[in-house]
N, C-alpha and C positions, 0 to 999 in steps of 0.2 A: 458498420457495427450497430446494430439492435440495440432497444434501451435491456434488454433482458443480458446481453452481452456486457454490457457497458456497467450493471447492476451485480453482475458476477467477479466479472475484474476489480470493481470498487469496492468490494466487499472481501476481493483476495489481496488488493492493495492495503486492504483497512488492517490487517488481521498483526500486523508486527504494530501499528499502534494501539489496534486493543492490547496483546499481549502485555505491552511496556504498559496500559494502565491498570491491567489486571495488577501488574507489581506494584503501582504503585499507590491503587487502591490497598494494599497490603500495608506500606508505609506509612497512611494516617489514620489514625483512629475513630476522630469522626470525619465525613465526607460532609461537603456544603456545597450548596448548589453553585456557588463560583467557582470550588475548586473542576467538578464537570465540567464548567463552562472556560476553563483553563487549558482544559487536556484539550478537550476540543478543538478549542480556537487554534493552539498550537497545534495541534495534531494535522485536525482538518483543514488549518491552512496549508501548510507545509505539503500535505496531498495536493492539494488544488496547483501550489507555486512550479512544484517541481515538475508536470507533465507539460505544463505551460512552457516552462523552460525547455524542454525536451522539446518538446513540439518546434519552439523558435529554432533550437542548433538542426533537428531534423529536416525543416524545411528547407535549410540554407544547405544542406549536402544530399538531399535528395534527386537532383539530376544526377547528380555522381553515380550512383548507386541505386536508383530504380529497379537493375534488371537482378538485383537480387537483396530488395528489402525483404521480402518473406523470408529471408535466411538472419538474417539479422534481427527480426523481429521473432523468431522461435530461438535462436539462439541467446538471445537478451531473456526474453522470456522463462527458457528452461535455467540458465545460469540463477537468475533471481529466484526463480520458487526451488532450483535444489538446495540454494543458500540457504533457505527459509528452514527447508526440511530435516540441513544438518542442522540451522540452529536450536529446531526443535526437539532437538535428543538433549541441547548441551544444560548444564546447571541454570537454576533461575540467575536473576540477574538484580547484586543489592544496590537497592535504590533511595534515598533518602525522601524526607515527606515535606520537601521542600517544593512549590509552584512558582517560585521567582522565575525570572529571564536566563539566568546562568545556569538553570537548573533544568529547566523547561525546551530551551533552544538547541541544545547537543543533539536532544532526545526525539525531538523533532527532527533534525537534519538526517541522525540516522536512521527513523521509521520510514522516512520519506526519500531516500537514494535510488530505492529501485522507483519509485513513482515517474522520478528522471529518463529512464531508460525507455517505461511505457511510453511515455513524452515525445522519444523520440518515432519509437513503432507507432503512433499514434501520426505524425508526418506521413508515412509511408500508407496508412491503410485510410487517409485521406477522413480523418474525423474531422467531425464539426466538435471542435478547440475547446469553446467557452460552456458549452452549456454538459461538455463532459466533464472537463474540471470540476465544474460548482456541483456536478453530482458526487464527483470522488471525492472532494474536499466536505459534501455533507453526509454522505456516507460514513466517512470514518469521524467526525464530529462525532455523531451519534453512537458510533460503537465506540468509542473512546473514553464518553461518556457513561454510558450500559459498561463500560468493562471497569472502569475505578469504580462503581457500584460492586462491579461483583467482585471485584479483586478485595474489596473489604468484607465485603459480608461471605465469602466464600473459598479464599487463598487461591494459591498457585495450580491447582489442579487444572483450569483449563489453558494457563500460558502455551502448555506445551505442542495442544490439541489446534488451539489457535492458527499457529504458525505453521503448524504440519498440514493443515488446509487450507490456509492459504498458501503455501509452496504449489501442491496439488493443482489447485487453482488456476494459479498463473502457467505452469507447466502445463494443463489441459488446454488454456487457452492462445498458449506458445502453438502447439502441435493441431490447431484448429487450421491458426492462420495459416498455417504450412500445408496441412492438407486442400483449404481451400485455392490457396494460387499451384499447386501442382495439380491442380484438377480431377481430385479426388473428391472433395466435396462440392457441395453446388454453393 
């Protein structure tokens, strides 16, 4: 995987915690540079932890299942961005203007589930581990940041657009992987 590849997926992985701070840039009035620096750390950690994790369970079942990780890795792939796709039709989603830990941790856990799954196709298409993490975990820092900016000065309008590209995203780059091991692409 290319940094351009790896820049694409982090930025499709990114797109359900922009969304969620689009809302919840909605939720406080004024925005402060810590509360940014909140979404982020949660957000963009949470990115980073969860492919790591995938990565670890992947590698320990990857003998098993070599002779058909590219099926598993499009099929992970298209499930998480169609998810994305329905959730980007459904109602916004109300949130309180709360950054505490109780508040903050749920939100994380669920922005960052499908990052897991990547985690694991990430074993199989044999990436280098750590410095993919710290790019996905600072990619969506940054857009989670950029998105409670715009979720206040701008409302719900692009939650919805969000998610729907990132689904897209991930499903383009589901059906890469799959062309490329059936020997359709080079």
């Amino acid at each position: 995987m290319n940094l351009f590849e790896l820049f694409i997926l982090a930025v499709g992985l990114s797109m359900d915690a922009f969304a969620v701070s689009v809302c919840k840039g909605l939720s406080v009035r004024q925005i402060k540079p810590r509360h940014a620096c909140i979404v982020g750390a949660y957000f963009g950690g949470f990115q980073a932890l969860m492919p790591l994790i995938g990565f670890v369970l992947g590698v320990q079942f990857q003998r098993y299942i070599v002779s058909i990780d590219h099926w598993i890795a499009f099929i992970l792939l298209l499930l998480i961005g169609v998810n994305m796709i329905r959730e980007s039709r459904g109602d916004a989603e109300e949130l309180n203007d709360s950054f505490t830990f109780p508040t903050m941790l749920p939100l994380a856990i669920a922005t960052s589930i499908d990052a897991l799954a990547v985690g694991v196709t990430f074993a199989f298409l044999q990436v280098n581990i750590l410095p993919a993490v710290l790019f996905i975990g600072c990619t969506t820092f940054v857009l989670s940041a950029i998105g409670l900016k715009i979720g206040n000065a701008f409302g719900v309008r692009y939650k919805s657009r969000a998610e729907l590209c990132g689904g897209i995203v991930l499903i383009l780059m589901g059906c890469k992987i799959l062309l490329e091991h059936l020997g359709f692409l080079p």
